[in-house]
C-alpha positions as CSV (number, residue, x, y, z in Angstrom):
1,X,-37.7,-48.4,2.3
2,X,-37.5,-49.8,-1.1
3,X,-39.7,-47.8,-2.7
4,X,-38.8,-44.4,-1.1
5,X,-34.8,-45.6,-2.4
6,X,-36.3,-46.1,-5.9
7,X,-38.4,-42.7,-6.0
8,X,-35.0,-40.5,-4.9
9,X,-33.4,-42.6,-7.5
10,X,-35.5,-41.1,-10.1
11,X,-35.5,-37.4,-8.7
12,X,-31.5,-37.8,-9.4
13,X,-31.8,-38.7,-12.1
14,X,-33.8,-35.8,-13.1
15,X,-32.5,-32.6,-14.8
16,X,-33.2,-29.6,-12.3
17,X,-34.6,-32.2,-9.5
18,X,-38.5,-31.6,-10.9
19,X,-40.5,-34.9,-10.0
20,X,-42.9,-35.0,-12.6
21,X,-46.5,-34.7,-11.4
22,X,-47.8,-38.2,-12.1
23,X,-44.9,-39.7,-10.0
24,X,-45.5,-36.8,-7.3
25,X,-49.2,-37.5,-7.2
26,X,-48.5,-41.4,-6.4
27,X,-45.9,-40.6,-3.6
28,X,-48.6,-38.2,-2.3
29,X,-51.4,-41.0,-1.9
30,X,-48.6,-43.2,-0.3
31,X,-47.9,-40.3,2.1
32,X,-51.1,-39.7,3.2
33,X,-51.7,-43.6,4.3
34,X,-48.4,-43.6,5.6
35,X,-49.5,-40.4,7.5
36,X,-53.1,-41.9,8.5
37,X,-51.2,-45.3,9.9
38,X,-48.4,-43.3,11.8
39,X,-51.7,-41.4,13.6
40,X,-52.5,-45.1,15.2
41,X,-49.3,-46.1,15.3
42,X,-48.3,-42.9,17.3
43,X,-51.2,-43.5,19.8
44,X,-49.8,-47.0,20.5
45,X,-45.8,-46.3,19.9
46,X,-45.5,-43.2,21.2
47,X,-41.6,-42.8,21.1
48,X,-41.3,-44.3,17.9
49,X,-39.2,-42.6,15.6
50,X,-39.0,-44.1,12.1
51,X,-42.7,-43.4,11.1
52,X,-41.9,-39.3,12.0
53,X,-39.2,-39.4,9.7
54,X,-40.5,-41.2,7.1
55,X,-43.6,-39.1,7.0
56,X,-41.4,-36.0,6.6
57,X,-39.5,-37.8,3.5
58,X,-42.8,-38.5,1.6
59,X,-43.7,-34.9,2.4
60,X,-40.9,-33.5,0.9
61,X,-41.2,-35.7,-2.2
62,X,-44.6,-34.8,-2.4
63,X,-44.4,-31.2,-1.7
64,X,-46.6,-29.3,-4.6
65,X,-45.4,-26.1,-4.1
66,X,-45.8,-23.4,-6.6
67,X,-44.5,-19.7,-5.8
68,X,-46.1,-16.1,-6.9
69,X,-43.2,-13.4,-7.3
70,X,-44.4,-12.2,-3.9
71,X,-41.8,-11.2,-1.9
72,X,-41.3,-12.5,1.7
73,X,-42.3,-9.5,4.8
74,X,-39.7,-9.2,7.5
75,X,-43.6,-8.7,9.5
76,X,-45.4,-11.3,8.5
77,X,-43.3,-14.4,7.0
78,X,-45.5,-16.7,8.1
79,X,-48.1,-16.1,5.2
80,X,-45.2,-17.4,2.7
81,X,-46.4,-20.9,1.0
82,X,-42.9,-22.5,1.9
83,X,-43.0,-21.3,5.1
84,X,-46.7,-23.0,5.9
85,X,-45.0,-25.7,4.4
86,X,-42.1,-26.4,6.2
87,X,-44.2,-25.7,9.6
88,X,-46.4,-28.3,9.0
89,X,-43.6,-31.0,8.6
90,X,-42.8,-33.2,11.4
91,X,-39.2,-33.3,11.8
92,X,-38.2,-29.8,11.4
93,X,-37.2,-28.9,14.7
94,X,-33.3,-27.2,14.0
95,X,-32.1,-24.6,12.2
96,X,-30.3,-26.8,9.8
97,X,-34.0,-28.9,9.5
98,X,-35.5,-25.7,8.5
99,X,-33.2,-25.1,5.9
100,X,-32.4,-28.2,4.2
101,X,-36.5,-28.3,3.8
102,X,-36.5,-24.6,2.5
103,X,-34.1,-25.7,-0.1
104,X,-35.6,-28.4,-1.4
105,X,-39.0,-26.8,-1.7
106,X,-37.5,-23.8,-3.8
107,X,-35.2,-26.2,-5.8
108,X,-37.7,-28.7,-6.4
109,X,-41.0,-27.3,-7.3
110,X,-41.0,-26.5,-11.0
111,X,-40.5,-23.2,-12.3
112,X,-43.1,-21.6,-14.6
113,X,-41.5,-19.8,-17.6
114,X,-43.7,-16.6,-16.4
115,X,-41.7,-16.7,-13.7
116,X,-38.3,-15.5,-14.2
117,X,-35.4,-16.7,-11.7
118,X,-38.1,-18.0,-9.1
119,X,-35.3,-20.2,-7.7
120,X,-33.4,-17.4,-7.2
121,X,-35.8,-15.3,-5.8
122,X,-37.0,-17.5,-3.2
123,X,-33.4,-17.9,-2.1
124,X,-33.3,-13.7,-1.8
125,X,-36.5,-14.4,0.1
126,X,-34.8,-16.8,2.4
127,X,-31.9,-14.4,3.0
128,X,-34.2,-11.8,3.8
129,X,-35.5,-13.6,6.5
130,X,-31.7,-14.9,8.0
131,X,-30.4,-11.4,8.4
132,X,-33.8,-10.4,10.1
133,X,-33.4,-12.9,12.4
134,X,-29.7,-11.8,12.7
135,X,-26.6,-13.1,14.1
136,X,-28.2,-14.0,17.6
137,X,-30.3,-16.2,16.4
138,X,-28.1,-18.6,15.4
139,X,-25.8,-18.4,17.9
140,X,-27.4,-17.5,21.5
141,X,-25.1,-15.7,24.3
142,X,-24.2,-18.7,26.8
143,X,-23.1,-21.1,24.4
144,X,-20.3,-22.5,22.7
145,X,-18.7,-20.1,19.7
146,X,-18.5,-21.7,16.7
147,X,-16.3,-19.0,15.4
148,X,-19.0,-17.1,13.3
149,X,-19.8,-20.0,10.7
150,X,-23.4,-20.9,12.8
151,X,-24.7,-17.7,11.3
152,X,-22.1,-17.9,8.3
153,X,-23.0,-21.4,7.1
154,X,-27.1,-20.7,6.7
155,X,-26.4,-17.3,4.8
156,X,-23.9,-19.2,2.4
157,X,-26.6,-21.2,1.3
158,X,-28.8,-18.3,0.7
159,X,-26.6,-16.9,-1.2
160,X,-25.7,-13.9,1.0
161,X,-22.3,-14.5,0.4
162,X,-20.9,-10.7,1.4
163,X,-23.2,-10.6,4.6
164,X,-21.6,-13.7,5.3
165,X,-17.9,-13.5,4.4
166,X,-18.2,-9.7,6.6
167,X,-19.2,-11.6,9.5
168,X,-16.7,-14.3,9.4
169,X,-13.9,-11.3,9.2
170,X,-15.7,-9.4,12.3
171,X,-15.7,-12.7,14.3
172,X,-12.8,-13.4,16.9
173,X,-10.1,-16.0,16.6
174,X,-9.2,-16.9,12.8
175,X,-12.4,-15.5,11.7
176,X,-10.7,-13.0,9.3
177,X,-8.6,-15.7,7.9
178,X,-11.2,-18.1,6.9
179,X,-13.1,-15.2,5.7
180,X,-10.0,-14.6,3.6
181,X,-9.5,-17.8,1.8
182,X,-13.4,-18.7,1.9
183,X,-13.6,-15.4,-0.6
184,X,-10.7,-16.1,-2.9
185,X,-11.8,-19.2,-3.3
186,X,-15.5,-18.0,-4.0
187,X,-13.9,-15.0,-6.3
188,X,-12.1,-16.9,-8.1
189,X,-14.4,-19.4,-8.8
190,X,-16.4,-16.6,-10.7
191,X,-18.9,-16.4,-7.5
192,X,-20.0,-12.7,-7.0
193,X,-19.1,-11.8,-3.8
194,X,-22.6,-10.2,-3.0
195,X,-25.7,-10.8,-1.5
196,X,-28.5,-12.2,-3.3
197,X,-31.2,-10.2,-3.7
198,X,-34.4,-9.0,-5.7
199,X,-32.2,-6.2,-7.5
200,X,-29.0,-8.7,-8.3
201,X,-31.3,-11.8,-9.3
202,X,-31.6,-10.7,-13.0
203,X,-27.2,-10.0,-12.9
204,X,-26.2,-13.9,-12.0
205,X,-25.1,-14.2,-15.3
206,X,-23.6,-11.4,-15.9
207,X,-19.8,-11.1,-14.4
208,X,-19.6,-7.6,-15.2
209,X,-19.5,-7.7,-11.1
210,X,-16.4,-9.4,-11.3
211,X,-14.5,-6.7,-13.0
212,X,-12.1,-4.6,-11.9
213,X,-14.7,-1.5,-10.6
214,X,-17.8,-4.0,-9.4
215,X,-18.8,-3.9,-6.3
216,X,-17.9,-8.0,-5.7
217,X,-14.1,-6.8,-6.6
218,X,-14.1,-3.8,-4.7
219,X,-15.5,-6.1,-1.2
220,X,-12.9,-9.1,-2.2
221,X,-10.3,-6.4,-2.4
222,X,-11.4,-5.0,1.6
223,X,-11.2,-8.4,3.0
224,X,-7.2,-9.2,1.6
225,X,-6.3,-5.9,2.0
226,X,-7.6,-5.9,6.1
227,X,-6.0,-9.7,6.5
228,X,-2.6,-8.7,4.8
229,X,-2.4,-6.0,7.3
230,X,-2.6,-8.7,10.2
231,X,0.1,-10.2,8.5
232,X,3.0,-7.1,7.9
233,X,4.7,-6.7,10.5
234,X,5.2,-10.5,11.7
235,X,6.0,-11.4,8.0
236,X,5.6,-9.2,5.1
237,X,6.7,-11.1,2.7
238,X,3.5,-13.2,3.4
239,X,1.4,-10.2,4.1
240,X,2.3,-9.2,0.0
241,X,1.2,-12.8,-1.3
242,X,-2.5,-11.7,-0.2
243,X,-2.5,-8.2,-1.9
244,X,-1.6,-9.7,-4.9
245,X,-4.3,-11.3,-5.6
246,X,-6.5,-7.8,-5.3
247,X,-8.2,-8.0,-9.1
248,X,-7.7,-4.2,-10.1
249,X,-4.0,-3.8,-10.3
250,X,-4.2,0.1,-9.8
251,X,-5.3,-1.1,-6.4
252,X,-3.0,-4.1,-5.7
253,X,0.0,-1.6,-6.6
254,X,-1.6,1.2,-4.2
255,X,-1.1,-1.2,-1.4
256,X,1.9,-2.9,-2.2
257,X,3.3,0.5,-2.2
258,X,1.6,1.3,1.5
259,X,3.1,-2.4,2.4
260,X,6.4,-0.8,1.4
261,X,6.5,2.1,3.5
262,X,4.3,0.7,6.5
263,X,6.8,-1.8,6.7
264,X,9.8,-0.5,5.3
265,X,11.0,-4.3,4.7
266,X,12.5,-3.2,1.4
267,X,15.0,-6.2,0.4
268,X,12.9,-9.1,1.4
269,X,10.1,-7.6,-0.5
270,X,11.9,-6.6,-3.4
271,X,13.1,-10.4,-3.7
272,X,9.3,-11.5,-3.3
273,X,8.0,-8.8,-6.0
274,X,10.0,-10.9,-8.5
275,X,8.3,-13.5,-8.2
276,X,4.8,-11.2,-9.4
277,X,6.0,-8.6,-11.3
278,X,9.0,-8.0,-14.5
279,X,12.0,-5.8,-13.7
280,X,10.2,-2.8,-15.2
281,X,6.5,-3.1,-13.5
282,X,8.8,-3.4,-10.0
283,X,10.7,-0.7,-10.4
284,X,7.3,1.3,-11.2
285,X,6.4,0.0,-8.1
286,X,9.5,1.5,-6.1
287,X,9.2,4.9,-8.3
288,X,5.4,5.7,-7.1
289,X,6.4,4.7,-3.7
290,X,8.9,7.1,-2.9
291,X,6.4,10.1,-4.3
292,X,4.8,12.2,-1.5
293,X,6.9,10.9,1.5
294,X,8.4,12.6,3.7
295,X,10.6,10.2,5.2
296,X,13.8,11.1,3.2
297,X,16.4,8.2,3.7
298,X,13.4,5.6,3.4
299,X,12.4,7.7,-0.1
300,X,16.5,7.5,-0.6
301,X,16.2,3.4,-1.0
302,X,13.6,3.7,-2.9
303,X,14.3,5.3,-5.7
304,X,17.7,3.3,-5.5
305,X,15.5,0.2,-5.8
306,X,13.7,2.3,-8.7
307,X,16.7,3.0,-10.4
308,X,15.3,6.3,-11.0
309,X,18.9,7.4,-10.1
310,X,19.1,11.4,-11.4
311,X,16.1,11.4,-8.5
312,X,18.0,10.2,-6.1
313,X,21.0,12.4,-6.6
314,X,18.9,15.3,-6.8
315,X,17.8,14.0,-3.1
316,X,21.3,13.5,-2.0
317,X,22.0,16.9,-3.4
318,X,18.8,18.6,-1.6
319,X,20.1,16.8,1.9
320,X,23.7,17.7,1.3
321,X,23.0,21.4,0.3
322,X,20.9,21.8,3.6
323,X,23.4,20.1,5.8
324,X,26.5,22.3,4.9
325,X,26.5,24.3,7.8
326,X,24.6,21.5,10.3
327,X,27.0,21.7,14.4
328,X,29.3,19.1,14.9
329,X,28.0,15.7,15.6
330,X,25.0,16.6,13.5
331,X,23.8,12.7,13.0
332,X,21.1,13.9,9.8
333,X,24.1,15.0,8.5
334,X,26.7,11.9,9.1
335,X,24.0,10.0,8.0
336,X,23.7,11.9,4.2
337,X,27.3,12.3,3.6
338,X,28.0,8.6,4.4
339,X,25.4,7.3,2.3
340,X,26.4,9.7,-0.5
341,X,30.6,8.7,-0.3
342,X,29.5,5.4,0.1
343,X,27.0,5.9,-3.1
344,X,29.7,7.9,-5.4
345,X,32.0,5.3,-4.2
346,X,30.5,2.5,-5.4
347,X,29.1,3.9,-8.9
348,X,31.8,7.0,-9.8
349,X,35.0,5.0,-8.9
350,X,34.7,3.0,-12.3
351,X,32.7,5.1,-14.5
352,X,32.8,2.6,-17.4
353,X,30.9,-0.1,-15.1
354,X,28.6,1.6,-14.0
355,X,25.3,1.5,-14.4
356,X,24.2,4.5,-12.6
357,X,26.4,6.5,-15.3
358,X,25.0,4.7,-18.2
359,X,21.2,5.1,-16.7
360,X,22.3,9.3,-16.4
361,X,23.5,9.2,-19.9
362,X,21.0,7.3,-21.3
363,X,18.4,10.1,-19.7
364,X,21.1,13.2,-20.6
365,X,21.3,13.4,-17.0
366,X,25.1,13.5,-16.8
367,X,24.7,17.5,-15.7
368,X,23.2,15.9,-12.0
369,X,26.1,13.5,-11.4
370,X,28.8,16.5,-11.5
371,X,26.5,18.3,-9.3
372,X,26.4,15.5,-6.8
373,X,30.2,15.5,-7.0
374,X,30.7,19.5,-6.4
375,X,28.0,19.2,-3.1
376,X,30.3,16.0,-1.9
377,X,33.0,18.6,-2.4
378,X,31.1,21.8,-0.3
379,X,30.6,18.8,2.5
380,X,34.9,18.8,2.4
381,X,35.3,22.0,2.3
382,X,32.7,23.1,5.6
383,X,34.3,20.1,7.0
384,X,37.4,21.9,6.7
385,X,36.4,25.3,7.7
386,X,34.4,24.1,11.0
387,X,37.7,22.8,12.0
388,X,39.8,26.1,11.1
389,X,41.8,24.6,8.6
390,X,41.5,28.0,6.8
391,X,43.7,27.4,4.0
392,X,43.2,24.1,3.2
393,X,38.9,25.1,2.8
394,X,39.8,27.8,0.3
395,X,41.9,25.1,-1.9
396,X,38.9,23.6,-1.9
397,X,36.2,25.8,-2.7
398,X,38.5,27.8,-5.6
399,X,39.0,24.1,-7.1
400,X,35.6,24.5,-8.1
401,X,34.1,26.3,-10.6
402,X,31.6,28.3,-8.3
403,X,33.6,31.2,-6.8
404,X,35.8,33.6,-9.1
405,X,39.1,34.4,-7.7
406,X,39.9,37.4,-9.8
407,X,37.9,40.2,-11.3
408,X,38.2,38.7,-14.4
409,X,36.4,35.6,-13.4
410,X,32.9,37.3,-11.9
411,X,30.9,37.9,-15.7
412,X,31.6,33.9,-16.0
413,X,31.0,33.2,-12.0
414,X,27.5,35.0,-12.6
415,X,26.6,33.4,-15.5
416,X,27.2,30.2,-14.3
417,X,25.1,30.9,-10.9
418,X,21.9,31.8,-12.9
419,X,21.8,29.4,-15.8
420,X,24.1,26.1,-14.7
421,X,24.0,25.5,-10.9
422,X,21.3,23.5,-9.4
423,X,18.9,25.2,-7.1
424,X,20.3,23.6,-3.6
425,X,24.0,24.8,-4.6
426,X,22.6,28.3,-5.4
427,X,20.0,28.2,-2.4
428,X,23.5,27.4,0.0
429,X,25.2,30.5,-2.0
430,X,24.9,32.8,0.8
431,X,27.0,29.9,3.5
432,X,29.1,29.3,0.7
433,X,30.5,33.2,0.7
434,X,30.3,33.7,4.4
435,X,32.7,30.7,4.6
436,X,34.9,31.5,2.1
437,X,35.0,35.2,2.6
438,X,35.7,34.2,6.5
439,X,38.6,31.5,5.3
440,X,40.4,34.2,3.5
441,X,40.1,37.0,6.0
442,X,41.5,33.9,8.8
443,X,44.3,33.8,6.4
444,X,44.9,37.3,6.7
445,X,45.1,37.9,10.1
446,X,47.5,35.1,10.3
447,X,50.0,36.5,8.2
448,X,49.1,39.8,9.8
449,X,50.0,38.5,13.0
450,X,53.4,37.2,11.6
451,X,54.4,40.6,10.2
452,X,53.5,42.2,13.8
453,X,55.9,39.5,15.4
454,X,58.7,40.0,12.9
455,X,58.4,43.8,13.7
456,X,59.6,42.9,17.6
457,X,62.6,41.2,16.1
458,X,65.4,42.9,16.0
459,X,66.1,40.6,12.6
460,X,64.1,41.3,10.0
461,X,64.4,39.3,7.2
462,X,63.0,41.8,4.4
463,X,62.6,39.7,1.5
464,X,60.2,37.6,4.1
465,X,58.0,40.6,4.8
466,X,57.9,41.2,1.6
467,X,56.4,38.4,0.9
468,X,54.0,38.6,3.8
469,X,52.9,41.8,2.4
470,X,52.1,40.4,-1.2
471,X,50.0,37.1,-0.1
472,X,47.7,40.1,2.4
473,X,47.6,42.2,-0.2
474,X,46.1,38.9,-2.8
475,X,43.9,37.7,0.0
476,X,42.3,41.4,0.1
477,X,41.9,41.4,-3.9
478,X,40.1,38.1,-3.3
479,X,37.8,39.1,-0.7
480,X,37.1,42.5,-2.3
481,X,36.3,40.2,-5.7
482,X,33.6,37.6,-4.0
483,X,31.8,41.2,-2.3
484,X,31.8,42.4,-5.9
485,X,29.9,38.8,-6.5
486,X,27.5,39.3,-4.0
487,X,26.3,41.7,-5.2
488,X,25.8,40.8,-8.9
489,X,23.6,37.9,-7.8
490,X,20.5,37.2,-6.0
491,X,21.1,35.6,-2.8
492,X,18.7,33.7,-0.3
493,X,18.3,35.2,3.0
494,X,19.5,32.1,4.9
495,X,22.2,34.0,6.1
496,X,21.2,37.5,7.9
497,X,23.3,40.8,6.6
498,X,25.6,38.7,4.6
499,X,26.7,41.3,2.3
500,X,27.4,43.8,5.3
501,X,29.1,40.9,7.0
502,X,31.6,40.3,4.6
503,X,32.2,44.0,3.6
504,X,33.0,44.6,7.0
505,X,35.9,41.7,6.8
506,X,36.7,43.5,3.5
507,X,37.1,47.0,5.6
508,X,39.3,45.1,8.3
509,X,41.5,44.1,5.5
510,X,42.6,47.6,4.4
């Protein structure tokens, strides 16, 4: 026992664990007595124990073993030189024997400079064989599951560190998980995520695989990404802690953003961002998330988050425009014009506070904001005319600077309609006149009906019909000036035989 304790004294001690070849060639003569003894001893002992074992020491610290670049058959494995050696010792009778003894062979024997990486190509030899023997192998139907690592373990130490991480995620229970941190801690330790082979021996040094683009980065990338997904739903916040440690940031901000909108968990992740990201690289975040969705009120928060506010109006605009004339009880439509009175209410009550006004003016966006405003106004003003408040709706809609009320107004109307209005107010043009044109000709039956009535009196006041007379007669004008309108721009056809609809009103009002 002393003198085995003193030679693996001197192999430590060793740079690269060579035993130099006098040494070796002494503990080989003390192997082969110790061998030739054990023979009698065997015969007389049989169940003894120590002599095996220390046989198989002395043969591993005599092992001579020198390696062609041949590589190892997945037919005929048997012809390999470490192979015939490890057979041929005693005590190798588990998996965990066979390795340990296939290690120190490779690592051991000395390595010729003519042949390059023969360490490491023996280990690719020795993952060859492990994935030809397969998963089922190590870990035979019937018995207890050691969650994936029986198979896992023996292809770590081969190097085959993807086969092995991809079989740790695939296995059941917390497979995925230890996969997870077993490969941050691997990638981070500037370990290529990749299996060992013939092709990658002459690359260990090279970290070129560690990049962004490699193939190690786009595999360590796969395994948070599927992990962060277990994670979403129970806690996102968590769930984002995994994506961003993906290396290629293009990538870690692709599926931050999908984290965004799978989970829609927008404050709690906007507070946890903060922690990763500056101010500006979150809102970049926010701003490519809301691109290409179609879920409008989720890209509404967004871009709110973003601060990309002439966006968002521009949204609130679109959804306003295309809920003018939405029935009663329309919840799309409560939902918009809330969210945009609540919106102007909080950022166009104090214009000197607020930042949504200095980020428009900033841009030269102010234009967007008084559109917002005039579509808050059209939401009023179809409110109004639903309800049959006739005359209050026209108040409205002539307090803005859409409609002309006189001939003298149409040049300036027109103008206005092709060159200033957004596209969702003109798009909503044809509603808008139908409305109006209804509201005034409402108006005029009213006070037609009140100059039948006074006609049945015996009574009549005529300064009162008069008047009656005057306010039909300016309704008519007004209604005769939006047909003249219509027809001086181009209208969409959202609104079937607009211009004969209203002409007809105009013909009633004769």
């Amino acid at each position: 026992n002393g003198k085995k304790s003193s030679v693996l004294c001197v192999i430590n001690s060793l740079s690269g664990g060579t035993v130099p070849s006098l040494l070796r060639n002494k503990v080989s003569d003390l192997f082969q007595r110790v061998k030739h003894r054990s023979t009698i001893t065997a015969t007389q002992q049989p169940d003894s124990s120590t002599s095996k074992y220390k046989i198989a020491t002395l043969q591993l610290l005599a092992t001579t073993f020198s390696t062609s670049a041949n590589v190892v058959s997945d037919q005929n494995d048997s012809n390999n030189n470490v192979s015939n050696a490890i057979t041929d010792n005693p005590v190798v009778q588990t998996i965990e024997d066979y390795l340990f003894t296939y290690l120190w062979i490779v690592l051991s024997a000395p390595s010729p400079s003519y042949l390059n990486n023969r360490h490491q190509k023996e280990l690719a030899n020795l993952g060859k064989l492990l994935k030809h023997w397969g998963p089922a192998y190590f870990e035979p139907k019937n018995t207890a599951s050691s969650g994936g690592w029986s198979y896992a373990m023996p292809l770590i130490l081969a190097q085959q560190f993807q086969t092995a991480l991809t079989h740790l995620a695939n296995s059941a229970g917390d497979g995925l998980l230890q996969a997870t941190h077993l490969a941050t801690a691997l990638f981070y330790s500037d370990v290529p995520l990749e299996d060992l082979s013939f092709s990658t021996t002459a690359l260990l040094s090279d970290k070129s695989q560690q990049q962004e683009g490699g193939d190690s980065s786009l595999f360590f990338s796969s395994i948070l990404v599927s992990y962060s997904k277990t994670l979403q739903q129970s806690n996102p916040e968590i769930a984002l802690e995994y994506l961003v440690l993906i290396p290629s940031h293009t990538v870690a901000k692709q599926q931050i953003q999908r984290l965004l909108l799978d989970t829609q968990a927008l404050d709690i992740l906007s507070q946890a961002l903060s922690r990763h990201f500056s101010e500006s690289q979150k809102k970049s975040i926010f701003d490519e998330a809301s691109r290409n969705i179609s879920n409008c009120s989720l890209k509404a928060e967004l871009l709110d988050l973003a601060g990309n506010y002439g966006a968002l109006l521009h949204l609130f605009i679109e959804q306003l425009c295309a809920h003018f004339v939405a029935t009663e009880g329309n919840d799309d439509r409560k939902f918009w014009y809330d969210a945009a009175v609540k919106f102007h209410d909080e950022n166009f009550s104090s214009p000197v506070n607020s930042k949504v006004i200095h980020a428009l003016e900033s841009e030269g966006a102010l234009d967007i904001g008084k559109t917002f405003q005039l579509a808050l106004n059209l939401m009023v003003f179809f409110d109004k005319y639903r309800s049959g408040e006739w005359q209050h709706a026209i108040q409205i809609v002539y307090s803005l600077p859409i409609l002309p009320t006189h001939n003298i107004e149409i040049s300036q109307r027109v103008e206005l309609f092709n060159q200033g209005l957004d596209w969702s107010i003109r798009n909503a043009m044809s509603s808008i006149l139908l409305a109006s044109t209804e509201s005034l000709y409402q108006q005029y039956l009213i006070l037609k009906e009140q100059r039948n009535a006074d006609k049945r009196y015996s009574s009549i006041d005529q300064q009162q019909v008069g008047l009656l007379i005057t306010q039909s007669h300016e309704l008519h004008q007004r209604v005769r000036t939006l047909v003249t309108f219509s027809g001086l721009i181009h209208l969409s056809g959202n609104v079937p035989d607009l211009k004969a609809r209203i002409g007809r009103m105009e013909a009633c009002m004769i």
